[in-house]
N, CA, C and O atoms as a printed pandas DataFrame, in Angstrom:
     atom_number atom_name residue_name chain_id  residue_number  x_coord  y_coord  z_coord
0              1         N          UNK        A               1   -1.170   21.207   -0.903
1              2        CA          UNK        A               1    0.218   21.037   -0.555
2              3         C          UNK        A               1    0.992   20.672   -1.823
3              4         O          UNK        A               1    0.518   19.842   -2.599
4              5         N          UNK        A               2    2.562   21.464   -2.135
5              6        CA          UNK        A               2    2.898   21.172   -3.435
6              7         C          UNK        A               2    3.659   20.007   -3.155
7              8         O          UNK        A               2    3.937   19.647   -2.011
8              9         N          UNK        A               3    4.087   19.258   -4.467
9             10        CA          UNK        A               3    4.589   18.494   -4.596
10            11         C          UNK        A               3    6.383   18.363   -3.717
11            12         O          UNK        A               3    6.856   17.352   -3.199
12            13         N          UNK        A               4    6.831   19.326   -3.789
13            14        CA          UNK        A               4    8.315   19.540   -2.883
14            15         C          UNK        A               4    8.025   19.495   -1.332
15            16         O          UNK        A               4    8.964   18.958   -0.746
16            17         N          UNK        A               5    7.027   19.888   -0.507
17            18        CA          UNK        A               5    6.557   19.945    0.351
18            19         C          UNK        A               5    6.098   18.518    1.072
19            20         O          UNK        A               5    6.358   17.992    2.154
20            21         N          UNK        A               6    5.250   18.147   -0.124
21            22        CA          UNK        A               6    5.239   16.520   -0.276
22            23         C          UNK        A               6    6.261   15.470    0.438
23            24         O          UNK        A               6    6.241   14.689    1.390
24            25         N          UNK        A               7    7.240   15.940   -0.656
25            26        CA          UNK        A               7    8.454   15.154   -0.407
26            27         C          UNK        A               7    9.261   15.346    0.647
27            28         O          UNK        A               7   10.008   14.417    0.955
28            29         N          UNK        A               8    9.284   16.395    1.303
29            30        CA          UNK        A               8   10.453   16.694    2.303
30            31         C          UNK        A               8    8.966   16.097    4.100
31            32         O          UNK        A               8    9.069   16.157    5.326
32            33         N          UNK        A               9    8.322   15.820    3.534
33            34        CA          UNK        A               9    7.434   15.068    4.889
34            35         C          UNK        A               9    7.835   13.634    4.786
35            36         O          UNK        A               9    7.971   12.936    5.791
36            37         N          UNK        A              10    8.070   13.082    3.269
37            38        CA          UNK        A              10    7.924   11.801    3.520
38            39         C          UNK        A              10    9.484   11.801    3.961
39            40         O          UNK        A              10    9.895   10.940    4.738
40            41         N          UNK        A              11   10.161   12.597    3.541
41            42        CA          UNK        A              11   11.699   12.271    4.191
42            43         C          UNK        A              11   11.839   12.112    5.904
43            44         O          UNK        A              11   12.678   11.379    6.427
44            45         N          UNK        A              12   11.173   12.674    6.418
45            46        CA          UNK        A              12   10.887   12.796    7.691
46            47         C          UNK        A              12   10.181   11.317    8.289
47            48         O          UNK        A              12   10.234   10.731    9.370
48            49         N          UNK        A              13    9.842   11.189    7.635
49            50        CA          UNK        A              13    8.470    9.640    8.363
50            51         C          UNK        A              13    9.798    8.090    8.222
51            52         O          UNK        A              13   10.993    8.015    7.937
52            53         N          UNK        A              14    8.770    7.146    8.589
53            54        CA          UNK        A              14    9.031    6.152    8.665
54            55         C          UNK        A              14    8.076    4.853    7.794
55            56         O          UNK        A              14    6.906    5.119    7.517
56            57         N          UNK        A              15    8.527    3.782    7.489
57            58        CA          UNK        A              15    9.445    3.017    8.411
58            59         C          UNK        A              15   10.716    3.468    7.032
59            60         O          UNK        A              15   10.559    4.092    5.982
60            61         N          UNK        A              16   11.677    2.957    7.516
61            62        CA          UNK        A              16   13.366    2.986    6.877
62            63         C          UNK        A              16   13.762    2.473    5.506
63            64         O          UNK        A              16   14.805    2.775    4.927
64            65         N          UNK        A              17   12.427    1.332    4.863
65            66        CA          UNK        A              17   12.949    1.071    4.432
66            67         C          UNK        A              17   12.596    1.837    2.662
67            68         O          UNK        A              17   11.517    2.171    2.174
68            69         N          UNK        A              18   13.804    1.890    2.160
69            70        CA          UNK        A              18   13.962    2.881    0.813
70            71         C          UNK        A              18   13.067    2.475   -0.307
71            72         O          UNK        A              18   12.600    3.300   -1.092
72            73         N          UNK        A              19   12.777    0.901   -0.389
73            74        CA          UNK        A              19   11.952    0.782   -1.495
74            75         C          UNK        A              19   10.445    1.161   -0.875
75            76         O          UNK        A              19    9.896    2.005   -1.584
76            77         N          UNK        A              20    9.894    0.877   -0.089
77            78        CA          UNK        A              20    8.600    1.541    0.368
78            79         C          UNK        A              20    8.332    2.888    0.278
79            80         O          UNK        A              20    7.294    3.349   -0.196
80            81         N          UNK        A              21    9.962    4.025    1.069
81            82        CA          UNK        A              21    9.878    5.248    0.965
82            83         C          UNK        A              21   10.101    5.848   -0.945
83            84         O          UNK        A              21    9.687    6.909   -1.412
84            85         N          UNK        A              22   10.721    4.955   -1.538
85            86        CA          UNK        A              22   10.414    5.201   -2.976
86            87         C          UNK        A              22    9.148    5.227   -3.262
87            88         O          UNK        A              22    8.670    6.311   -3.594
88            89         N          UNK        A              23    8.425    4.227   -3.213
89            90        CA          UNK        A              23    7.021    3.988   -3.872
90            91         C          UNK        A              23    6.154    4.900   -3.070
91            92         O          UNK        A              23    5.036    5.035   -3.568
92            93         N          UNK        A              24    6.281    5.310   -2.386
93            94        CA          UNK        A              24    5.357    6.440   -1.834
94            95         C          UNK        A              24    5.705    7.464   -2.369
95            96         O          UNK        A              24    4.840    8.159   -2.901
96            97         N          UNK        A              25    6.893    7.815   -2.388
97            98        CA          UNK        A              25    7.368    9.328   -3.435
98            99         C          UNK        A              25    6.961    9.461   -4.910
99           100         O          UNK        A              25    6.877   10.527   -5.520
100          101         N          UNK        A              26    6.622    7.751   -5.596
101          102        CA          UNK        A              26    6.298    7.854   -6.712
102          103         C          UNK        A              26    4.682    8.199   -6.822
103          104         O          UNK        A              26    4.113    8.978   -7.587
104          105         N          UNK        A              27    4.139    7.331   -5.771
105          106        CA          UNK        A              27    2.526    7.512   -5.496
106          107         C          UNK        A              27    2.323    9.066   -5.793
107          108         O          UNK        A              27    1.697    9.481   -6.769
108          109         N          UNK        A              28    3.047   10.036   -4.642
109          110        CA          UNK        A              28    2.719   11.339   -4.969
110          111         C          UNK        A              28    3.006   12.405   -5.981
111          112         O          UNK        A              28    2.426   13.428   -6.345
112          113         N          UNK        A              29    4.301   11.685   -6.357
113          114        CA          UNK        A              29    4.322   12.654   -7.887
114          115         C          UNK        A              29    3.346   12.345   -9.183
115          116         O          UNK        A              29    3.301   13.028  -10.206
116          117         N          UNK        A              30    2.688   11.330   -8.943
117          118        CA          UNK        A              30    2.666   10.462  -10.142
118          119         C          UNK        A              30    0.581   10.992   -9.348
119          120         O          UNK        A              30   -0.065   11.666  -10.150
120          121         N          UNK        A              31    0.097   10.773   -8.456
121          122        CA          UNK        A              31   -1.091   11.659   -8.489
122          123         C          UNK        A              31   -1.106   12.483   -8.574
123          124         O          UNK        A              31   -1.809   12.940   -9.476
124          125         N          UNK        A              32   -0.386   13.346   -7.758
125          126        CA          UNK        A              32   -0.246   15.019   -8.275
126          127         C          UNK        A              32   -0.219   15.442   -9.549
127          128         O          UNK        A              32   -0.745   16.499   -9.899
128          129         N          UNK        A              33    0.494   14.525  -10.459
129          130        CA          UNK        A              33    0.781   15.495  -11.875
130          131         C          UNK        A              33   -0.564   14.678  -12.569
131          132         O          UNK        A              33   -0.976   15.379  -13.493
132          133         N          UNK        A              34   -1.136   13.807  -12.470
133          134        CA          UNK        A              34   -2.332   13.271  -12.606
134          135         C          UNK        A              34   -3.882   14.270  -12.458
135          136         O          UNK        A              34   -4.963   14.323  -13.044
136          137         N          UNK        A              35   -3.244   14.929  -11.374
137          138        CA          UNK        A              35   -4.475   15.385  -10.707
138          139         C          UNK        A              35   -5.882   14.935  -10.284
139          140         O          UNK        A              35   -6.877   15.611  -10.023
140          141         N          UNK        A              36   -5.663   13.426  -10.290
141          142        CA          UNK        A              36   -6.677   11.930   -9.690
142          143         C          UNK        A              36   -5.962   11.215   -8.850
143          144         O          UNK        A              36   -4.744   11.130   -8.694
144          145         N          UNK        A              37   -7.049   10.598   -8.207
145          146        CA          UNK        A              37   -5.942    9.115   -7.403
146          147         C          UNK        A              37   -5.479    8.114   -8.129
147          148         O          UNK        A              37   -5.579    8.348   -9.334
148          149         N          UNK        A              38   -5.086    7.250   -7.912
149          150        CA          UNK        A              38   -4.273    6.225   -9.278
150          151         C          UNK        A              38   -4.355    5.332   -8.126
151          152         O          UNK        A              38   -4.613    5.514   -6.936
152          153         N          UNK        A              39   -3.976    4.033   -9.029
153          154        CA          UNK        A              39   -4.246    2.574   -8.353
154          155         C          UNK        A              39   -3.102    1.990   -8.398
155          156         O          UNK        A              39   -2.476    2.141   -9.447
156          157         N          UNK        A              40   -2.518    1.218   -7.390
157          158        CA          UNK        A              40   -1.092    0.649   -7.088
158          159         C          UNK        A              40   -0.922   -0.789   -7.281
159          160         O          UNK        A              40   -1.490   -1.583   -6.532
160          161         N          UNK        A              41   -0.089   -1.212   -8.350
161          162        CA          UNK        A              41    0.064   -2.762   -8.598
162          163         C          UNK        A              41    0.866   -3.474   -8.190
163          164         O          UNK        A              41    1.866   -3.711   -8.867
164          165         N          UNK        A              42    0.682   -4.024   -6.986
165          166        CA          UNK        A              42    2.261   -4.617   -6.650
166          167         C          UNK        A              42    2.481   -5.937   -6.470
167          168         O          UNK        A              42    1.742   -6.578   -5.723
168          169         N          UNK        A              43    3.551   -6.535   -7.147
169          170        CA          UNK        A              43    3.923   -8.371   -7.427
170          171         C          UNK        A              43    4.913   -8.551   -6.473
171          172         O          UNK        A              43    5.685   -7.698   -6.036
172          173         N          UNK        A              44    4.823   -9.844   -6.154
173          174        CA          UNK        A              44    5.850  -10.330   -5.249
174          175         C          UNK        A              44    6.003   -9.085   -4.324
175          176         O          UNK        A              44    5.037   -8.437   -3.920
176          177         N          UNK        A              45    7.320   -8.807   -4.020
177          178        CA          UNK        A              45    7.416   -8.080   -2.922
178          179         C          UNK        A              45    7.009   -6.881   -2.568
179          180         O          UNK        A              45    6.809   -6.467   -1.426
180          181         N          UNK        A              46    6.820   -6.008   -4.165
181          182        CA          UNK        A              46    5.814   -4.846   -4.602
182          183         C          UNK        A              46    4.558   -4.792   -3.340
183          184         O          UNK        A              46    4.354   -3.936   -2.479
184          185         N          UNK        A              47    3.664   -6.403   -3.718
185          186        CA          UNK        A              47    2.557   -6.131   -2.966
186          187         C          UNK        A              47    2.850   -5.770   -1.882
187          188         O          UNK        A              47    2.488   -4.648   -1.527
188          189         N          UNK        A              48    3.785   -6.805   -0.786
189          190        CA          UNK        A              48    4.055   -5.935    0.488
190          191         C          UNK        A              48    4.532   -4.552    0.637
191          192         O          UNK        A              48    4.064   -3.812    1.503
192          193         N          UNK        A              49    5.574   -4.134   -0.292
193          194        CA          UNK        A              49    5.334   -2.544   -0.624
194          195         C          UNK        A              49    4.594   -1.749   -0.257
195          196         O          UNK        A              49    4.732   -0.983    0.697
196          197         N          UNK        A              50    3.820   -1.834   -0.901
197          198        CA          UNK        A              50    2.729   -1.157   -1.370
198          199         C          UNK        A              50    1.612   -1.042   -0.554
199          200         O          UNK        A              50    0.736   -0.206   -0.775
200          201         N          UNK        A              51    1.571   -2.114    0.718
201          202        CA          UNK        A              51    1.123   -2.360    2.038
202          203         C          UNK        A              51    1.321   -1.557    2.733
203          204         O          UNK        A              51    0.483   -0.767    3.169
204          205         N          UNK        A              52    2.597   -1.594    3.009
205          206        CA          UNK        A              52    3.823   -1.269    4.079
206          207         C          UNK        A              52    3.411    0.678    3.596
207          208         O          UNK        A              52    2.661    1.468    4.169
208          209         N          UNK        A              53    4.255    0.860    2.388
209          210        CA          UNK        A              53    3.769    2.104    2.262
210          211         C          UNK        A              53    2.477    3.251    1.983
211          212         O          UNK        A              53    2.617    4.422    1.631
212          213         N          UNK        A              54    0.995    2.407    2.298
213          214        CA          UNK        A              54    0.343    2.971    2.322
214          215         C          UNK        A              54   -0.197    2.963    4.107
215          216         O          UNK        A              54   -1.208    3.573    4.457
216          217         N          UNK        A              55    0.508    2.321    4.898
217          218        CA          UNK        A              55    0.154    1.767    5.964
218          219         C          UNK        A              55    0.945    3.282    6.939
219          220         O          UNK        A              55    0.300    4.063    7.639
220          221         N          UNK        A              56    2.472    3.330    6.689
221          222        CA          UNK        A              56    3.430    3.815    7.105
222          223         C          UNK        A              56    2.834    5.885    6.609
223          224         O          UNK        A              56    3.155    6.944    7.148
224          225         N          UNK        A              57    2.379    5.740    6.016
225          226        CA          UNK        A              57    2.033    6.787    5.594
226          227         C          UNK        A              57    0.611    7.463    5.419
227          228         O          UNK        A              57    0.325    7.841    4.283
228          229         N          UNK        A              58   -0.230    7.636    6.354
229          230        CA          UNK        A              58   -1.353    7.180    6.203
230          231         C          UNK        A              58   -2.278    8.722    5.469
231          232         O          UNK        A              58   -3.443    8.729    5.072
232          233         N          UNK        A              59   -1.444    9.717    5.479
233          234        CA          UNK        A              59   -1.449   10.750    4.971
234          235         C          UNK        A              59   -2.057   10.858    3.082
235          236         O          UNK        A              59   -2.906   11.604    2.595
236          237         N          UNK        A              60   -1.271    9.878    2.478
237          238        CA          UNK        A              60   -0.852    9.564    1.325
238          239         C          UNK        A              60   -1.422    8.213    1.039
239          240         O          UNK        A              60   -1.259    7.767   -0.097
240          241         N          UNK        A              61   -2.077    7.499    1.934
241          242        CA          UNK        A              61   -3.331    6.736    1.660
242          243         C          UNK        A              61   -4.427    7.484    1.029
243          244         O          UNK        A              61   -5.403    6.737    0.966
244          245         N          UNK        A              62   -4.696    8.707    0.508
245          246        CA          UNK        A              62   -5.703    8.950    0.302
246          247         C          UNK        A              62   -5.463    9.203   -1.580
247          248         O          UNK        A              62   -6.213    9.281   -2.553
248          249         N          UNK        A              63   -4.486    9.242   -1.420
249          250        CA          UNK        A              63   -3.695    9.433   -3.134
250          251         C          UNK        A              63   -4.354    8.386   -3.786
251          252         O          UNK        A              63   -4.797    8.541   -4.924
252          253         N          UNK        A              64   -4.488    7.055   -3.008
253          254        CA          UNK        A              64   -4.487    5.869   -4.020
254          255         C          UNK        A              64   -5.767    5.406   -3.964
255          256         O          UNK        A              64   -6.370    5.176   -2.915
256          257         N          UNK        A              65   -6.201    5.263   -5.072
257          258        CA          UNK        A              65   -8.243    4.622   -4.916
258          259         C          UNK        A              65   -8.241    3.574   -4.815
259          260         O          UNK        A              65   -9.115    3.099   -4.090
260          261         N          UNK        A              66   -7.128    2.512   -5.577
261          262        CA          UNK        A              66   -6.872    0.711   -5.209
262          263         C          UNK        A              66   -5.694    0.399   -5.199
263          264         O          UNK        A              66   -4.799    0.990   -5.804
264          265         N          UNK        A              67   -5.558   -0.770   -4.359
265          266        CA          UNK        A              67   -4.477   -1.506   -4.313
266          267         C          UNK        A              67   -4.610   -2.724   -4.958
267          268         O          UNK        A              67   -5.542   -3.399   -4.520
268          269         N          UNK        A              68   -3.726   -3.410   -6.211
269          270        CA          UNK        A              68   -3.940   -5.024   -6.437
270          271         C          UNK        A              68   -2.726   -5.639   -5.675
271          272         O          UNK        A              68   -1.738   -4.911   -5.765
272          273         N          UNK        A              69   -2.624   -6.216   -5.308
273          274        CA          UNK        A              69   -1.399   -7.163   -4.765
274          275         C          UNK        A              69   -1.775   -8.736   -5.485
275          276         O          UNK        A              69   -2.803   -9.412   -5.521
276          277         N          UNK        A              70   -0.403   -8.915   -6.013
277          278        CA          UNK        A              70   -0.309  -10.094   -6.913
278          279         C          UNK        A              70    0.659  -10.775   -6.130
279          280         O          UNK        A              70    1.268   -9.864   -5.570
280          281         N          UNK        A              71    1.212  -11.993   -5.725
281          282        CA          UNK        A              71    1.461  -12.901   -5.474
282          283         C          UNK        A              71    2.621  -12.053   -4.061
283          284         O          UNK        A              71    3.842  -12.087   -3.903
284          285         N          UNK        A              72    1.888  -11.605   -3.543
285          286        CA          UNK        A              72    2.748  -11.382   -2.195
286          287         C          UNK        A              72    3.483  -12.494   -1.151
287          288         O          UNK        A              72    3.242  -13.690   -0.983
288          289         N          UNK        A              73    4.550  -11.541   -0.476
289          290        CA          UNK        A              73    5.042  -12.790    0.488
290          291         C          UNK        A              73    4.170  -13.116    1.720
291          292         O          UNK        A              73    4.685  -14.027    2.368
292          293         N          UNK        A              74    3.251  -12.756    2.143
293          294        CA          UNK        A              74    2.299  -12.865    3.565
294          295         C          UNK        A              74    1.106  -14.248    2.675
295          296         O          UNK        A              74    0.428  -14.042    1.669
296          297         N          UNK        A              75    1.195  -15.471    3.409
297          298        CA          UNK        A              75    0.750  -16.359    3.323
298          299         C          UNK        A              75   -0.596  -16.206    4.510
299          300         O          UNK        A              75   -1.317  -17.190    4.669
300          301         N          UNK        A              76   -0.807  -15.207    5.133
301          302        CA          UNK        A              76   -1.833  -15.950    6.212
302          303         C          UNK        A              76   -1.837  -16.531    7.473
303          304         O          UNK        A              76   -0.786  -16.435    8.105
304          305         N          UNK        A              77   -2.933  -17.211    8.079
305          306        CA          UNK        A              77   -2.333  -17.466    9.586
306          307         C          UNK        A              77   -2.890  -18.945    9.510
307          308         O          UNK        A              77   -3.482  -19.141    8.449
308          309         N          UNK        A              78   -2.865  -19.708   10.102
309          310        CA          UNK        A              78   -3.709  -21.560   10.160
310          311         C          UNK        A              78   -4.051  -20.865   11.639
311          312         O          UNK        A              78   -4.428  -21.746   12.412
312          313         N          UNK        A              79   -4.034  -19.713   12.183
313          314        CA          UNK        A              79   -4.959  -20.296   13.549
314          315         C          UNK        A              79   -6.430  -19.788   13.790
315          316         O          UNK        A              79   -7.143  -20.095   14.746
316          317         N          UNK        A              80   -6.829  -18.747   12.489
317          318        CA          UNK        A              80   -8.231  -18.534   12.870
318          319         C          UNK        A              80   -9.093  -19.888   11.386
319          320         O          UNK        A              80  -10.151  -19.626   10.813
320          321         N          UNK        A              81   -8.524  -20.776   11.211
321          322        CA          UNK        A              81   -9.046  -21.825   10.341
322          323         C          UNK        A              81  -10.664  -21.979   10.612
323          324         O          UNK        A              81  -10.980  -22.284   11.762
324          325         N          UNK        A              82  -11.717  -21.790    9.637
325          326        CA          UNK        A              82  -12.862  -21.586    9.319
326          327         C          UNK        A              82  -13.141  -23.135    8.872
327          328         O          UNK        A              82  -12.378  -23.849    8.221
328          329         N          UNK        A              83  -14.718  -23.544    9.505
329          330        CA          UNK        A              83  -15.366  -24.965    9.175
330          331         C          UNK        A              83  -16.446  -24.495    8.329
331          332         O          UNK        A              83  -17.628  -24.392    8.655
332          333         N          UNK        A              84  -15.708  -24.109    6.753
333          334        CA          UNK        A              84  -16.538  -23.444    5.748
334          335         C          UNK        A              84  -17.480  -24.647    5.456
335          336         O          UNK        A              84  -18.176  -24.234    4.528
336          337         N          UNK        A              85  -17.861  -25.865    5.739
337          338        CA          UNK        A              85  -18.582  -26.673    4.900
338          339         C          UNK        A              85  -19.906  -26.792    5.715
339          340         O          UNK        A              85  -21.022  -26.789    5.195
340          341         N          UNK        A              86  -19.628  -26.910    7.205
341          342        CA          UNK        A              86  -20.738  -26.551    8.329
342          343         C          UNK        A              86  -21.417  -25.340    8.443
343          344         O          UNK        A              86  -22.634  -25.163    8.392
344          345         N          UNK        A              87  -20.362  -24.366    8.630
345          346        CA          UNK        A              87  -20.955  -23.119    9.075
346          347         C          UNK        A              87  -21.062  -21.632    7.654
347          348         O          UNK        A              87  -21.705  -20.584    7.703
348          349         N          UNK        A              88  -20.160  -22.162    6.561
349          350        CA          UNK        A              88  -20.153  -21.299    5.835
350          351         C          UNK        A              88  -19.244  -20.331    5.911
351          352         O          UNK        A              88  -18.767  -19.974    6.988
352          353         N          UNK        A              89  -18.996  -19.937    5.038
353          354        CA          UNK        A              89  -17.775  -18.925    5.324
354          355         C          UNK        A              89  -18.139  -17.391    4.854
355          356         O          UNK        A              89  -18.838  -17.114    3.880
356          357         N          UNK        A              90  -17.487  -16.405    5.795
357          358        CA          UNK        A              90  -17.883  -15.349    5.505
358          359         C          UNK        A              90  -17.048  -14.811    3.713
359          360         O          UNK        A              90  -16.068  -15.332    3.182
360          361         N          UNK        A              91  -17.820  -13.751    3.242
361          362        CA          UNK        A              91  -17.465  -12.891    2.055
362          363         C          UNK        A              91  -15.719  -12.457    2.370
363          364         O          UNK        A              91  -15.077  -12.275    3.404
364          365         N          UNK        A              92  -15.458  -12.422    1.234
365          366        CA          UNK        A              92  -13.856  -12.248    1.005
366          367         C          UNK        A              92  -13.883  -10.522    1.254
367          368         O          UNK        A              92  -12.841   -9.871    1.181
């Protein structure tokens, strides 16, 4: 599938918001002219980005071989809290 073809699907999809639908448009130009998968770095709000748009797009999940996420806004939950000192905690 060429690269213009590419683009006029992701225009079509969801979710709305423009910086996600950016970074997915960049994902695919930027493997395509690569001709490899490439790895996605995203800080602060990047990381959720970069979530969001590999999530929203699941097509174009396959473009990317890693994701790093550096200091994202998703903190986690306190209600599945683990008694790592008793029972041990599972692998990250």
């Amino acid at each position: 599938m060429g690269v213009s073809s590419l683009l006029q699907k992701i225009k079509r999809r969801r979710p709305e918001n423009r910086g996600v639908r950016a970074m997915i448009v960049v994902v695919v130009v930027v493997a395509t002219r690569a001709h490899r998968r490439i790895a996605i770095y995203g800080v602060g709000q990047g990381a959720l980005a970069a979530r969001l748009a590999l999530t929203g797009w699941p097509d174009e999940r396959q473009l990317a071989s890693d994701v790093l996420s550096v200091s994202g806004l998703q903190h986690g939950t306190q209600l599945g809290v683990l008694d790592c000192d008793t029972e041990g905690c599972p692998a990250a």
